[in-house]
C-alpha positions as CSV (number, residue, x, y, z in Angstrom):
1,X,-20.7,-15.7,-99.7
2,X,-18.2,-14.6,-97.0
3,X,-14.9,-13.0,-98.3
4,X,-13.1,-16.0,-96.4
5,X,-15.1,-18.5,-97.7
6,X,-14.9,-17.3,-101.1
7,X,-11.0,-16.9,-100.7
8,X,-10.5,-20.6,-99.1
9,X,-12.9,-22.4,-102.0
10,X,-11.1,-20.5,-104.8
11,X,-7.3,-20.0,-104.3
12,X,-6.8,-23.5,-102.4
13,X,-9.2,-25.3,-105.1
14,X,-7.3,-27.5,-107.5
15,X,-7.8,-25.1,-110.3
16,X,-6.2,-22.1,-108.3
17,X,-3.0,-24.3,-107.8
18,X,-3.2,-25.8,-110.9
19,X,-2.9,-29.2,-109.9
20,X,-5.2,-31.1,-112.5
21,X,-3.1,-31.9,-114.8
22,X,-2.5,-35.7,-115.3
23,X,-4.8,-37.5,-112.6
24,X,-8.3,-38.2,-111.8
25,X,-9.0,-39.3,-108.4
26,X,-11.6,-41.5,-106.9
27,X,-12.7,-42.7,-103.7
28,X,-10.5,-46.2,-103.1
29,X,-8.6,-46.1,-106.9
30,X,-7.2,-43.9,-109.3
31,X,-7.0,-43.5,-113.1
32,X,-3.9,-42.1,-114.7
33,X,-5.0,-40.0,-117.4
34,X,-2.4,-40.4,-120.4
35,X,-1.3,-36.9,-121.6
36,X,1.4,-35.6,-124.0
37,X,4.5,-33.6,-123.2
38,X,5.6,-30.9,-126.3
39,X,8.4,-28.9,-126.6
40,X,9.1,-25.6,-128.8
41,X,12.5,-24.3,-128.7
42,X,14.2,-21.4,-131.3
43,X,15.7,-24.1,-133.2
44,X,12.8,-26.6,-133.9
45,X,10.3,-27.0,-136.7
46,X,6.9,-27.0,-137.2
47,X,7.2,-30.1,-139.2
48,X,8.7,-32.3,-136.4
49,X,6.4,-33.9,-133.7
50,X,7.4,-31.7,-130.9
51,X,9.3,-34.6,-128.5
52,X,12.0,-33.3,-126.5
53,X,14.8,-34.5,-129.4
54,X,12.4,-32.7,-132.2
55,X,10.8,-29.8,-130.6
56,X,7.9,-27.7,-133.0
57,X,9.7,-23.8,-133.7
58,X,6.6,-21.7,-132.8
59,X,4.1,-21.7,-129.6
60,X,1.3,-21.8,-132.1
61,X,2.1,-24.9,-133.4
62,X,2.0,-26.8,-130.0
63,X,-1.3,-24.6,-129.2
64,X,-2.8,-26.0,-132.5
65,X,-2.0,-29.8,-131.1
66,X,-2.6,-29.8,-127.3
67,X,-5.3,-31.3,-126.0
68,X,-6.5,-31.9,-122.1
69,X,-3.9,-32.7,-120.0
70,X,-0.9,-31.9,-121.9
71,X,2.2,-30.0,-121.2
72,X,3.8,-27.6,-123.6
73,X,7.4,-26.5,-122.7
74,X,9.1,-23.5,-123.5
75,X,12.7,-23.6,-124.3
76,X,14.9,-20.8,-123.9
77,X,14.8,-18.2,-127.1
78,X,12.8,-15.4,-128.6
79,X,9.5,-16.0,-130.3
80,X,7.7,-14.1,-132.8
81,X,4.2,-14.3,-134.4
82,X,2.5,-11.8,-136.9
83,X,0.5,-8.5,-136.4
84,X,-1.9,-9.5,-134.2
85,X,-0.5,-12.0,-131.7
86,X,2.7,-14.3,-131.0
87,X,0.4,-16.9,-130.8
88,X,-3.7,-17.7,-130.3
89,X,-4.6,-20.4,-127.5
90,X,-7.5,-21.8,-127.9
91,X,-7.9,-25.8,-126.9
92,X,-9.2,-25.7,-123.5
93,X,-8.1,-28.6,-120.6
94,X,-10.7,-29.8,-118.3
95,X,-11.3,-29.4,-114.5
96,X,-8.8,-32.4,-113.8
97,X,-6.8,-32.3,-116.9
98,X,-5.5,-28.8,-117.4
99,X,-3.2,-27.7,-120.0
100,X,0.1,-25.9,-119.7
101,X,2.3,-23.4,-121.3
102,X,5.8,-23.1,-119.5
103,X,9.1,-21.9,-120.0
104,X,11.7,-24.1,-119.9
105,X,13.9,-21.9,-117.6
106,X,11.5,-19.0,-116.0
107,X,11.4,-15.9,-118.1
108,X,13.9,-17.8,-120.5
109,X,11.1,-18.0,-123.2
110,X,10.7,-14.6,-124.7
111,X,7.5,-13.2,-126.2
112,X,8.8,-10.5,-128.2
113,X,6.9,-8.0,-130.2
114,X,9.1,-6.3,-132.0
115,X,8.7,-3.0,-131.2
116,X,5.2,-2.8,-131.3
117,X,5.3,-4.6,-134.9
118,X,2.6,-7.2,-132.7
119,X,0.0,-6.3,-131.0
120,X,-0.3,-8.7,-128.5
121,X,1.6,-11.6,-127.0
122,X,-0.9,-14.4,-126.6
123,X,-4.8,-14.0,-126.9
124,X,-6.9,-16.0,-124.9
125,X,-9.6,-17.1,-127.7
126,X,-13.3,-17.2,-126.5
127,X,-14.6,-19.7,-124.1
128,X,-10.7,-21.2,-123.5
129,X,-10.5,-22.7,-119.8
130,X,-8.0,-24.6,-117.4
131,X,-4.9,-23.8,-118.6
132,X,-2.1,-22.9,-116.7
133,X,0.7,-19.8,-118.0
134,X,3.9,-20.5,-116.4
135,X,7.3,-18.6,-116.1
136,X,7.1,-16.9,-119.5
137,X,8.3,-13.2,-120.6
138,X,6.7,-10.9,-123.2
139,X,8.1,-7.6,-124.3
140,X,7.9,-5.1,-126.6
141,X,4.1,-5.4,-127.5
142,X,2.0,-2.9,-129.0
143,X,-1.8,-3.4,-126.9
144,X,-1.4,-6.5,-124.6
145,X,0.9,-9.1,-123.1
146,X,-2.1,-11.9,-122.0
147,X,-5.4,-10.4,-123.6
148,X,-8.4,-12.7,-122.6
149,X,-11.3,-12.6,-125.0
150,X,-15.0,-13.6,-124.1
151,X,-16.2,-15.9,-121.6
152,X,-12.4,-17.1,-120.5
153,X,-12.1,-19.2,-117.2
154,X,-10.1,-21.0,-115.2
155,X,-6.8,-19.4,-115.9
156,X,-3.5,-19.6,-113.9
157,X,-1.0,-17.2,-114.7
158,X,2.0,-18.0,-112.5
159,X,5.8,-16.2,-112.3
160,X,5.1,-15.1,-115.8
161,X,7.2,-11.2,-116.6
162,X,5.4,-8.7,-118.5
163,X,7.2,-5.5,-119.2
164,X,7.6,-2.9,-121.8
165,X,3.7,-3.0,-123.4
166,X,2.9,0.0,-125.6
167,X,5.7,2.2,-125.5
168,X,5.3,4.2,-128.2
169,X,3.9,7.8,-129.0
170,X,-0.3,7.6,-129.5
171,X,-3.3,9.0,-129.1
172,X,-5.2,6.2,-128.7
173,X,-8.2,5.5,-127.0
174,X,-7.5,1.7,-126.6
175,X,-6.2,1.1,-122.9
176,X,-2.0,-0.8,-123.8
177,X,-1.6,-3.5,-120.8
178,X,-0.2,-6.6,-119.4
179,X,-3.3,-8.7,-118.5
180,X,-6.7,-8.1,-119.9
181,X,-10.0,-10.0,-119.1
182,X,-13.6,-9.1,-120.2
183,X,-16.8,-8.9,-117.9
184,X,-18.0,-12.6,-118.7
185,X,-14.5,-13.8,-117.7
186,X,-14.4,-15.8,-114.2
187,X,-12.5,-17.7,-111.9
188,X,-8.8,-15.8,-112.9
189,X,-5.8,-16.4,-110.6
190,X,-2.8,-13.7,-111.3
191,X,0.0,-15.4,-109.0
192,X,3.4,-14.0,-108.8
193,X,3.7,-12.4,-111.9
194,X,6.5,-9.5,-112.4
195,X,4.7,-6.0,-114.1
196,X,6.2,-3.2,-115.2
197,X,6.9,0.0,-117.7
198,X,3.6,-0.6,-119.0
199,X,2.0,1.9,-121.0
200,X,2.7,4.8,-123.9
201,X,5.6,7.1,-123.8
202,X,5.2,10.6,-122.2
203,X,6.1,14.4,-123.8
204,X,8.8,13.7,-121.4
205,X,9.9,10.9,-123.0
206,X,10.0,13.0,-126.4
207,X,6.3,12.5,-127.6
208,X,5.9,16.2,-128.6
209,X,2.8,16.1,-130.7
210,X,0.1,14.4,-128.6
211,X,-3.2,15.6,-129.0
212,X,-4.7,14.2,-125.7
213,X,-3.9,13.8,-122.3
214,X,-4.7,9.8,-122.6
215,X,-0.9,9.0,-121.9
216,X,-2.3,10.2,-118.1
217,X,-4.5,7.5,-117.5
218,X,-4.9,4.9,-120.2
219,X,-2.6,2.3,-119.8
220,X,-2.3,-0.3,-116.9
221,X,-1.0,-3.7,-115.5
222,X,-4.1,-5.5,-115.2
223,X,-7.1,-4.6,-116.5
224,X,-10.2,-6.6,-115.4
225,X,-13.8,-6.5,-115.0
226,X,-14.7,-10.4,-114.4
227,X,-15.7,-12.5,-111.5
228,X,-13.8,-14.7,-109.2
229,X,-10.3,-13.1,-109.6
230,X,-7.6,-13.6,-107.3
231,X,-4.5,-11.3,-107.5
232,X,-1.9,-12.6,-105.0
233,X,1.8,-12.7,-104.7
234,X,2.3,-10.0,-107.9
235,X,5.1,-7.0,-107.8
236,X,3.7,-4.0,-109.8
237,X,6.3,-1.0,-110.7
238,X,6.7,2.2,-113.1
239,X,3.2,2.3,-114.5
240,X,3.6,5.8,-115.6
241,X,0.5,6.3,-117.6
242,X,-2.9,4.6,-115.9
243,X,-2.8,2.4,-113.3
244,X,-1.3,-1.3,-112.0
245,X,-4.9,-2.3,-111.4
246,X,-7.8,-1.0,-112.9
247,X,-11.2,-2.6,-112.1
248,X,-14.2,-1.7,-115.1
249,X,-18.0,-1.9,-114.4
250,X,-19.1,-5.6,-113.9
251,X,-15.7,-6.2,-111.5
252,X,-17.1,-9.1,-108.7
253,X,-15.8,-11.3,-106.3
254,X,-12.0,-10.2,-105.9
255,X,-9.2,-10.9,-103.8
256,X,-6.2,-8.6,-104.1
257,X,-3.8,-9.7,-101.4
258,X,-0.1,-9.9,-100.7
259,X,0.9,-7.5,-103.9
260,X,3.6,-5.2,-103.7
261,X,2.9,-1.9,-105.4
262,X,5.8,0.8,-106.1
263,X,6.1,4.2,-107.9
264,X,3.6,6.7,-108.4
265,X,1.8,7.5,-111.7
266,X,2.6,11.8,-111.4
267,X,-0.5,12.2,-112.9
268,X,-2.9,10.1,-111.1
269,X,-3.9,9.0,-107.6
270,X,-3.4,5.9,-106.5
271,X,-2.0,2.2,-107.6
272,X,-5.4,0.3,-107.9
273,X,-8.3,2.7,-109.2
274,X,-11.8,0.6,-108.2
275,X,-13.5,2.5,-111.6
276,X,-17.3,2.3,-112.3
277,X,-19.6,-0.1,-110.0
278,X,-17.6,-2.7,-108.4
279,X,-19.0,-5.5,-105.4
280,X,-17.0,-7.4,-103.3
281,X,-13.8,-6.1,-103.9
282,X,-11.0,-7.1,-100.9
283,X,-7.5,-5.7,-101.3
284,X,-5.7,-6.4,-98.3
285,X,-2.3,-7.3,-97.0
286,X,-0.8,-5.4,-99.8
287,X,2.1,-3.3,-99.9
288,X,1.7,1.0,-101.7
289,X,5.2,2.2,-102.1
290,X,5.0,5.9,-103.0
291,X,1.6,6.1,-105.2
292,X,0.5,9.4,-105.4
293,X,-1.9,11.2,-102.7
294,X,-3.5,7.4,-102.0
295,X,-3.3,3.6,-102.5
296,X,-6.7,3.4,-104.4
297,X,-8.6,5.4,-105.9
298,X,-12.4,5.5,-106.5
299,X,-13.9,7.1,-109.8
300,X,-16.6,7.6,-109.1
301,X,-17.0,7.5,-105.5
302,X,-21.0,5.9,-105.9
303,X,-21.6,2.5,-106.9
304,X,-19.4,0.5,-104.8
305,X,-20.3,-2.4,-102.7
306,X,-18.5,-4.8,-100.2
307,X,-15.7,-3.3,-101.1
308,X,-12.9,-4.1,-98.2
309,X,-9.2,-2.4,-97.7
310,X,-7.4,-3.5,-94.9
311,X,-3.9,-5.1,-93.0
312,X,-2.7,-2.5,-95.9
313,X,1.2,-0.8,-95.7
314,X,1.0,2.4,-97.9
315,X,3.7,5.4,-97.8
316,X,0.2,7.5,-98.0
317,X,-3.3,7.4,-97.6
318,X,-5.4,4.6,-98.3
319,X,-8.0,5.8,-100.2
320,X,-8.8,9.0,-102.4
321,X,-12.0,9.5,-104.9
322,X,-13.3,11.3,-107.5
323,X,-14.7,14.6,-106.1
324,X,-12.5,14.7,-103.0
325,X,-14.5,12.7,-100.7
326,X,-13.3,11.0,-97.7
327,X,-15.6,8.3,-97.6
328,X,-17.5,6.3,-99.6
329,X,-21.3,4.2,-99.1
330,X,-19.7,0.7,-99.4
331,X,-16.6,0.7,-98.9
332,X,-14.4,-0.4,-95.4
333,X,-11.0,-0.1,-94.0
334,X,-9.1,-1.3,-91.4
335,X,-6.3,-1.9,-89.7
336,X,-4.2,-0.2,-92.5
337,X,-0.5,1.8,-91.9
338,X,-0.5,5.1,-93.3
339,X,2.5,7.1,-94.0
340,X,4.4,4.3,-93.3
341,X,7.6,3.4,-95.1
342,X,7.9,-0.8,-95.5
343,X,11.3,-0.6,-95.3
344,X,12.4,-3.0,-98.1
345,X,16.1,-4.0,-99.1
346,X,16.5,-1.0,-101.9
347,X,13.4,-0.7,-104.0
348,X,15.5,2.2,-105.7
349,X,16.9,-1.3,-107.6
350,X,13.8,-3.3,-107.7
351,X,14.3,-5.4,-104.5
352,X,11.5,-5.7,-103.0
353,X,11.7,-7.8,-100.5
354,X,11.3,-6.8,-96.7
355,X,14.7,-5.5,-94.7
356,X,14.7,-7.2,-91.1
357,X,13.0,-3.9,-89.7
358,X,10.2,-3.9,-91.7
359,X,7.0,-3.5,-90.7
360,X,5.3,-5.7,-92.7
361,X,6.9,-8.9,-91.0
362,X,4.0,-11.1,-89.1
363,X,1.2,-8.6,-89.7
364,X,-0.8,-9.5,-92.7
365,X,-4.1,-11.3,-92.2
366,X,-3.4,-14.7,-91.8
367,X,-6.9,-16.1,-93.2
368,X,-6.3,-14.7,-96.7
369,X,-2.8,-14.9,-97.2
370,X,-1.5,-17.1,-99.4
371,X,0.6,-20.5,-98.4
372,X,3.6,-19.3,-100.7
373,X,5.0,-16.1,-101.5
374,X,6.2,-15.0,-104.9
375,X,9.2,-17.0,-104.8
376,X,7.9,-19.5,-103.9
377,X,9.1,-19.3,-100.3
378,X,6.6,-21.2,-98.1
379,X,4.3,-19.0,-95.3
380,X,4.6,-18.0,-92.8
381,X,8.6,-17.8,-91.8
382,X,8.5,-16.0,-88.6
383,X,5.4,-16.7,-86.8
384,X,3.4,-14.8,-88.3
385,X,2.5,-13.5,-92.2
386,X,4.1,-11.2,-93.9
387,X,2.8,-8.3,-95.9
388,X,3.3,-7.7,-99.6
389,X,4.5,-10.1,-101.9
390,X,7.4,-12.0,-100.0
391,X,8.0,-13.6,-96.9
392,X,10.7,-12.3,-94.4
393,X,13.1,-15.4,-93.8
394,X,15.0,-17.8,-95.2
395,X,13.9,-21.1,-96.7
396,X,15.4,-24.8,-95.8
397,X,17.7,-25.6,-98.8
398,X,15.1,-28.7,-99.1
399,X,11.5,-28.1,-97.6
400,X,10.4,-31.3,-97.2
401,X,9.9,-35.0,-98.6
402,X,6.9,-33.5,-100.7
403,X,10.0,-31.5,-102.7
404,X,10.2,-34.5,-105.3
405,X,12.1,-32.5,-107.8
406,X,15.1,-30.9,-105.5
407,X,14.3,-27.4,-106.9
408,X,13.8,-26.1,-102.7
409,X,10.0,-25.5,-104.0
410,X,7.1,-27.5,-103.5
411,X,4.5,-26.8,-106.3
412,X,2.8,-28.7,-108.5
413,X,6.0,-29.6,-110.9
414,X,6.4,-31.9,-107.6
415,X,3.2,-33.4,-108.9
416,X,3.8,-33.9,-112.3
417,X,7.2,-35.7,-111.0
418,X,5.4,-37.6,-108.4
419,X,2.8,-39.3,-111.3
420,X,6.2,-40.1,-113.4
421,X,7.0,-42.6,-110.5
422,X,4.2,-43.5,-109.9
423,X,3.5,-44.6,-113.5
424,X,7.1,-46.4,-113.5
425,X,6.5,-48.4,-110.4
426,X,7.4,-51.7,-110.4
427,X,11.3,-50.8,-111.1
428,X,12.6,-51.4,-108.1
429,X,12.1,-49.9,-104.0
430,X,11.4,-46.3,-104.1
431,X,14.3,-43.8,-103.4
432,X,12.1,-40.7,-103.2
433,X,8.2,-40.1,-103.5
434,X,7.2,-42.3,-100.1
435,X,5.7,-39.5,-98.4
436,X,3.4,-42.2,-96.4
437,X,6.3,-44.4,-95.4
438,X,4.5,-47.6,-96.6
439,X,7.5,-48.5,-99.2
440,X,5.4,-48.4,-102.3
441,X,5.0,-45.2,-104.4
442,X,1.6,-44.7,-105.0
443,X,-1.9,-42.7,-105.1
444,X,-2.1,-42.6,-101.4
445,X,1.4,-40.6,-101.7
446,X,-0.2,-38.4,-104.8
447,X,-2.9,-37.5,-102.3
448,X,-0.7,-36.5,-99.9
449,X,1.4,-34.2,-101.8
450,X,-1.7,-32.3,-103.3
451,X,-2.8,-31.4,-99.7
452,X,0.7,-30.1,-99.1
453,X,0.4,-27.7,-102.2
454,X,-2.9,-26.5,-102.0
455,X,-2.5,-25.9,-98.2
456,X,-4.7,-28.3,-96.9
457,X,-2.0,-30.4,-94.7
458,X,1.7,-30.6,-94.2
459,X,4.5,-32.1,-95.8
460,X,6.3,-34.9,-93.8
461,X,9.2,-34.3,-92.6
């Protein structure tokens, strides 16, 4: 399949954007699918039914309850769960009735470890599928933030913050990291997520007795090997001991684009490391601030296929691999800036976004860039798209009619509002929601306001 094809059919599909919540739709009517809303909050219990007025205390309660469809949201607070995880997901949705796990408030829900007391924030169990991870924040981990087990697919994480995974003096074999798949794991979307100070503590950081050199190279941001992945919109930083991407054998099918990438490993080459045999691998329109010697690295050099770098900004080269070769069978680049500075606002402070000189503004690859950037912001702003995880340019207050919620964003919690009035029509003329101007609320105006998010048409104005 060509990379644009692939790219279209999977980030704009309903699943990518997470739009199949509540609603099945037909040709010439509509069924409303009836689904539950539950809420978790600090102060709850796991005796109440989990309404809004008496929300469940723990995550694993409302993942022991949800079924297709259903909501599950995150009140402010810190969470907890035993040695192994904070909680276990595993009650799949459907392909028009996905489930979802959000915070409240984005990054208000905290998934906390306890100093490496827990060893992971929420496992994936085998086989889970269509659910959505939205706006939440683990910490303080001892192996994983997300861990996917076998056969996961049709995940969305989206503006989730992982930070702070397996900081603590070992010798481990066992890769600590934010995100982990496995090879039968498909159809992944990482979308705007926030990664960093992943991975085990350095002799620099007073681990004295190490035994190894694994605090080099073992620990990374994501850590995938399935099929279908899409990795868009993401800002990696400080991953001081492996890499923020590392692909394993069996990696298929990828699109890395429009991720901003900053601080070198200064032990390793590279940001992304492409390791073992790898096809159809595209990282483009991403922005490499200050990896060491490269953007990528390939280890080993053999076994690659389809593999595409290009519309890339790196402060280096674009490419090293194992053995010092220059080139590799399979592999493609163009159209990348070398030794070029991106000029963000002060990534010295973590601001990554793109100064008015940049040169990232309007010259990304407009057939694979996304129709958001990581805040949300819609592309392009300026003509053109940007490169690297946000746009240049400053966003209407309110984008558009299809903004049913007022928050300046139009996403699918637009959607979710949009079937509320829907479901309540009959109360009165519509004040908001009449995107077709027909002064009714109804499926035709749910139609159009799924082909604004998942790119396929405008909003109105």
């Amino acid at each position: 399949m060509a990379f644009a094809t692939f790219f279209r059919q999977q980030f704009f599909s309903s699943a990518a954007r997470s739009l199949g919540a509540l609603v099945v739709l037909s040709v010439g009517s509509a069924q409303f699918l009836t689904a539950a809303t539950y809420y978790v909050a600090p102060n709850g219990s796991d005796s109440a039914n989990g309404s809004s007025s008496a929300p469940f205390r723990n995550i694993q309660r409302a993942a022991d309850v949800v079924s297709p469809g259903d909501t599950v949201i995150i009140r402010n607070g810190t969470y907890t769960g035993g040695s192994e995880a904070v909680a276990e997901i595993g009650r799949s949705g459907s392909s028009s009735q996905w489930i979802t796990f959000k915070a409240e408030n984005q990054w208000g829900a905290i998934l906390d470890g306890r100093n490496n007391a827990t060893r992971h924030g929420l496992i994936l169990e085998s086989g889970l599928g269509y659910v959505r991870f939205e706006g939440l924040q683990i910490q303080g981990t001892e192996g994983g933030g997300f861990s996917a087990s076998e056969n996961t697919h049709d995940i969305l994480y989206y503006r989730n913050l992982v930070h702070h995974i397996g900081r603590n003096c070992t010798d481990t074999e066992g890769g600590q990291v934010g995100f982990r798949d496995k090879e039968t794991s498909s159809r992944m979307v990482y979308d705007s997520n926030v990664l960093h100070t992943i991975g085990r503590l350095r002799p620099s950081e007073g681990c004295n007795n190490l035994s190894t050199d694994n605090y080099k190279n073992h620990d990374h941001g994501l850590y995938l090997r399935g099929s279908n992945l899409i990795v868009i919109n993401n800002v990696f930083y400080n991953m001081r001991s492996g890499w923020a991407i590392q692909s394993a054998q069996g990696a298929d099918n990828w699109v890395v684009a429009n991720n901003t990438f900053a601080f070198p490993n200064p032990d390793r080459e590279g940001h992304i490391v492409l390791w073992e045999d790898n096809a159809n691998i595209v990282i483009a329109n991403n922005i490499f601030y200050e990896p060491r010697v490269a953007a990528v690295y390939l280890n080993p050099c053999s076994g690659k296929s389809g593999v595409v770098m290009r519309n890339n900004i790196s402060t280096v080269d674009m490419m090293a691999a194992s053995g010092g070769s220059s080139s590799c069978s399979g592999v493609t680049l163009a159209n990348n800036r070398l030794s070029t500075n991106p000029a963000m606002v002060n990534p010295a402070q973590f601001n990554f976004k793109l100064s008015a000189t940049s040169p990232a503004i309007n010259q990304a690859d407009a057939a694979i860039s996304p129709s958001l950037d990581h805040d949300g912001k819609p592309r392009p702003q300026n003509g053109g798209f940007d490169i690297g995880a946000f746009e240049f340019g400053t966003a209407p207050t309110v984008i558009s009619q299809c903004d049913v919620n007022n928050d300046s964003v139009v996403n699918v919690a637009d959607v979710q509002s949009l079937i509320n009035l829907i479901l309540q029509a009959g109360n009165g003329p519509p004040t908001v929601g009449d995107l077709t101007g027909d002064g009714v609320v109804n499926v035709s105006d749910l139609q159009t306001l799924v082909n604004a998010v998942i790119g396929v048409s405008s909003c109105p104005s």
